[in-house]
C-alpha positions in Angstrom: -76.8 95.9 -5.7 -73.0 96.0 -6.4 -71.4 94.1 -3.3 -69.2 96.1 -0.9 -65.4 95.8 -2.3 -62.6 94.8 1.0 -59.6 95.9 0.8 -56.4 95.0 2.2 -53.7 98.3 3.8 -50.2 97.3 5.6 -48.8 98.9 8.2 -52.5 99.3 9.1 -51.5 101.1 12.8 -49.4 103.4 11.5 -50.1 107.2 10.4 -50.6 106.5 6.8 -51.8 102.9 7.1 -54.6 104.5 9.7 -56.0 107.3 7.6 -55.7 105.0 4.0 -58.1 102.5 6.0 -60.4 105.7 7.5 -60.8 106.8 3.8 -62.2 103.5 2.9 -64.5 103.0 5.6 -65.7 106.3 4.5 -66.5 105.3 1.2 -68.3 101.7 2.4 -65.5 99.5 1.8 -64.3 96.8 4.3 -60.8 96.6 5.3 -58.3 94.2 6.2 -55.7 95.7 8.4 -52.6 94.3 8.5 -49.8 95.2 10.6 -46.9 93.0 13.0 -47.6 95.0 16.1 -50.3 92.9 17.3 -51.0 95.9 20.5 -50.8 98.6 17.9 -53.4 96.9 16.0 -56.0 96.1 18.6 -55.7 100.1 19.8 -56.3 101.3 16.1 -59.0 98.9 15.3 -61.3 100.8 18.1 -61.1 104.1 16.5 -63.4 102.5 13.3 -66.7 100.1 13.5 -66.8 97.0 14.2 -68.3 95.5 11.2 -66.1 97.7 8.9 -62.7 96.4 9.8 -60.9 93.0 10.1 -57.7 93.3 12.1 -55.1 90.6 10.9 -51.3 90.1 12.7 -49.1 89.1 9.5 -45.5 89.3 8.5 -45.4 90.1 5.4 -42.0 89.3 4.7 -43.4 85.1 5.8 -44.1 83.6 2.5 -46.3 80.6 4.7 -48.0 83.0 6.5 -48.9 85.1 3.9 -50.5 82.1 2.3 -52.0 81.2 4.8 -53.4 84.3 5.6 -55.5 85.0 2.2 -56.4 81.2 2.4 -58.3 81.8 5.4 -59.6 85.3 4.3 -60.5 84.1 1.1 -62.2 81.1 2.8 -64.2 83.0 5.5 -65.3 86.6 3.3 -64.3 86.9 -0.4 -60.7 87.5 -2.3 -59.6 90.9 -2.1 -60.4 93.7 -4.3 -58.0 96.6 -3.3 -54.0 95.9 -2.2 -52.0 99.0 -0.4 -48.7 97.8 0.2 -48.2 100.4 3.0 -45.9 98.4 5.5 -42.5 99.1 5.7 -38.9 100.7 7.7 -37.1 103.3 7.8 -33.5 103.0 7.6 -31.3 106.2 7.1 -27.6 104.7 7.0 -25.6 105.4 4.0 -24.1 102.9 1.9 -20.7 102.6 4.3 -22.7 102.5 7.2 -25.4 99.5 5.9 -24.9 96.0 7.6 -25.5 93.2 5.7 -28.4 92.1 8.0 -30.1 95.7 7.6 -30.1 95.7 3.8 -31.4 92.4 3.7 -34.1 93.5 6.6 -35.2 96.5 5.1 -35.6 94.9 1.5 -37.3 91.9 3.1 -40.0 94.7 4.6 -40.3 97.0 1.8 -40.2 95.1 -1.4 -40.2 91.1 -0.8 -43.0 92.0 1.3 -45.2 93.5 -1.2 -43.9 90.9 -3.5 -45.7 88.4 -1.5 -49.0 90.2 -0.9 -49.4 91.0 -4.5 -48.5 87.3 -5.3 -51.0 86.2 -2.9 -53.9 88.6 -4.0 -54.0 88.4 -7.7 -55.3 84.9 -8.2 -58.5 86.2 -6.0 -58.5 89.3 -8.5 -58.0 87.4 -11.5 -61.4 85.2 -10.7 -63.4 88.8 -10.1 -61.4 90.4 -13.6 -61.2 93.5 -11.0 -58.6 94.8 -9.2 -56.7 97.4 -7.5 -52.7 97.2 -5.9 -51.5 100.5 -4.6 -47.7 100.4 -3.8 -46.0 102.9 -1.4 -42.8 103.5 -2.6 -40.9 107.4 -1.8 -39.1 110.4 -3.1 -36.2 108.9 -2.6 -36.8 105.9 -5.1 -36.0 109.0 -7.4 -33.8 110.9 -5.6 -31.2 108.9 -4.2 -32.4 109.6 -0.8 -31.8 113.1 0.8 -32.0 112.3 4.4 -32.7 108.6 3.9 -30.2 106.1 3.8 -28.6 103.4 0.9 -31.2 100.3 1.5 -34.4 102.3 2.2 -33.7 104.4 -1.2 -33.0 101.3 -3.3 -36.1 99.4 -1.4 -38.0 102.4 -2.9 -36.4 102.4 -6.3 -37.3 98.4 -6.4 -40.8 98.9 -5.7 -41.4 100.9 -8.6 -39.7 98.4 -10.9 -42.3 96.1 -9.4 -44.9 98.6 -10.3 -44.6 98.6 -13.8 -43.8 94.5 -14.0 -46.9 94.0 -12.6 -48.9 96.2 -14.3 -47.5 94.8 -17.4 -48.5 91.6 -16.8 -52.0 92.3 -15.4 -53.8 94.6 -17.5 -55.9 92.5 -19.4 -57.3 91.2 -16.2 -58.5 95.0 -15.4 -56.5 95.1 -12.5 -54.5 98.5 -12.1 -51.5 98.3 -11.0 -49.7 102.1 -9.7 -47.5 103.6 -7.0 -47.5 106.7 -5.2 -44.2 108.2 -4.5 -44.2 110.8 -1.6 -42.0 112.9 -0.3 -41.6 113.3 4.1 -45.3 112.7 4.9 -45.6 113.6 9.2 -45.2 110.2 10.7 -43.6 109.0 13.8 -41.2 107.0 11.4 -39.9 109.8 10.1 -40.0 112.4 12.4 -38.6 110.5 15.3 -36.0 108.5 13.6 -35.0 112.0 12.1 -32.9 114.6 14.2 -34.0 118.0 14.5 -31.3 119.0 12.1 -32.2 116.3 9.5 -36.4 117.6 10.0 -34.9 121.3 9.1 -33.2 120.1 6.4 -36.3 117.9 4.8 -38.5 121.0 5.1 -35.8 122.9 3.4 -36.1 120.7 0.0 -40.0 120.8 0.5 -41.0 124.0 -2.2 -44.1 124.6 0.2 -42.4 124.5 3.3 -44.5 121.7 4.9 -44.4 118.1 5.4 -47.1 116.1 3.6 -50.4 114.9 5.7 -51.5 111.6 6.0 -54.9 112.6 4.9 -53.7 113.7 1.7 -51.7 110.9 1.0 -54.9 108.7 1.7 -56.9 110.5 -1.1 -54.5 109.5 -3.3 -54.3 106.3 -2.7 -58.2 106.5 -2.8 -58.4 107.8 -5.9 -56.5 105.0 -7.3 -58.3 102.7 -5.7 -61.6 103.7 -7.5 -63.2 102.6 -10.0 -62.3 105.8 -12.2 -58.9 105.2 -11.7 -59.4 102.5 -14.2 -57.5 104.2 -17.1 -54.0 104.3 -15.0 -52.0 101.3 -14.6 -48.2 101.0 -14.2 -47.7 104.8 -13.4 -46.1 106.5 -9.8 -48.1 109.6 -8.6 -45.6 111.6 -7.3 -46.2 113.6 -3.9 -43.3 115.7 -3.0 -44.6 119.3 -3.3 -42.7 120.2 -6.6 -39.7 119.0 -5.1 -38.7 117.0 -8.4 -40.7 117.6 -11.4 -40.4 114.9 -14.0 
């Protein structure tokens, strides 16, 4: 009998983060969720079963504790099998605007972040010669950023660059390596850090006139995480409702 695969989601108590890790308990894999907010966390974990999740309080962007971290998961379960790098912040101020302590925050989150994780995780996929790394980049990594601002967009931009290095260097090891890119999904990052005017204006670029649900991201990201995804590596599924076609 094949052994149950864990995988490993940040920004585990968010919107996205919460229906990615609801997916995979619904297809029998274990997950590691992984967020800063330790009382976010703990009211999440309830919602799934006990033996199916294992909450961990990490910063990402803490190169010590991230080791630390996948030492001690590897040490008490197994080395990882699935990566989502989900975690990360919004920032919508334009280029003039953008302190040098918020560019350097939100590219710590966003990209050094999943930088770290995916450093972390591959040795553990390399000894299994299986793995999957999701990353979450955005819409904006293409489009400059409509209603989000200069760091956020260029975060983005860098995750997919990270995408395709990785993938690069990891095939051989059957480990896929992809990012999904999506465009205004309904979270409380986005639609409360976004005026009512800015909402209007998001749904405006949207072709089908609707922001993107959490459960659909999740499918994606399951799909990609399966073992039929196999044949993709280095490649951005793009989510963003015929906004950009490419």
């Amino acid at each position: 009998m094949e052994e149950k695969k864990i995988a490993l989601v940040t920004g585990a108590a968010g919107s996205m983060g919460r229906a990615v890790v609801k997916t995979f308990i619904d297809k029998g894999i274990h997950v590691v969720m992984v967020d800063i907010d330790e009382d976010a966390l703990n009211r999440e974990i309830k919602s799934f079963p006990s033996d199916s999740v294992i909450p961990l309080v990490l910063d990402i962007t803490d190169p010590d504790a991230v080791t630390e971290a996948f030492r001690q998961l590897e040490g008490t379960y197994a080395p990882i099998d699935i990566l989502v790098n989900n975690a990360g912040i919004l920032s919508n101020n334009k280029i003039l605007e953008t302190t040098l302590s918020e560019w350097n925050r939100v590219l710590a989150v966003n990209l050094t972040g999943a930088f770290l994780m995916i450093q972390a995780a591959l040795p553990g996929m390399r000894s299994k010669k299986w793995g999957r790394i999701i990353n979450v980049s955005s819409w904006s990594a293409k489009c400059g950023g409509v209603t989000s601002g200069t760091a956020y967009s260029v975060s983005k931009g860098g995750l997919l660059t990270l995408t395709s290095a990785i993938a690069r260097e990891t095939f051989r090891d059957n480990i896929t390596v992809n990012a999904i890119a999506p465009a205004w999904v309904k979270t409380p990052m986005v639609t409360e850090q976004l005026t009512l005017e800015e909402q209007q204006t998001a749904v405006e670029k949207i072709p089908i006139g609707r922001w993107c649900e959490p459960e659909e991201f999740a499918n994606t990201v399951s799909f990609l995480a399966s073992p039929l995804a196999g044949f993709i590596t280095g490649e951005v599924i793009d989510m963003n409702a015929g906004a950009q076609m490419d």
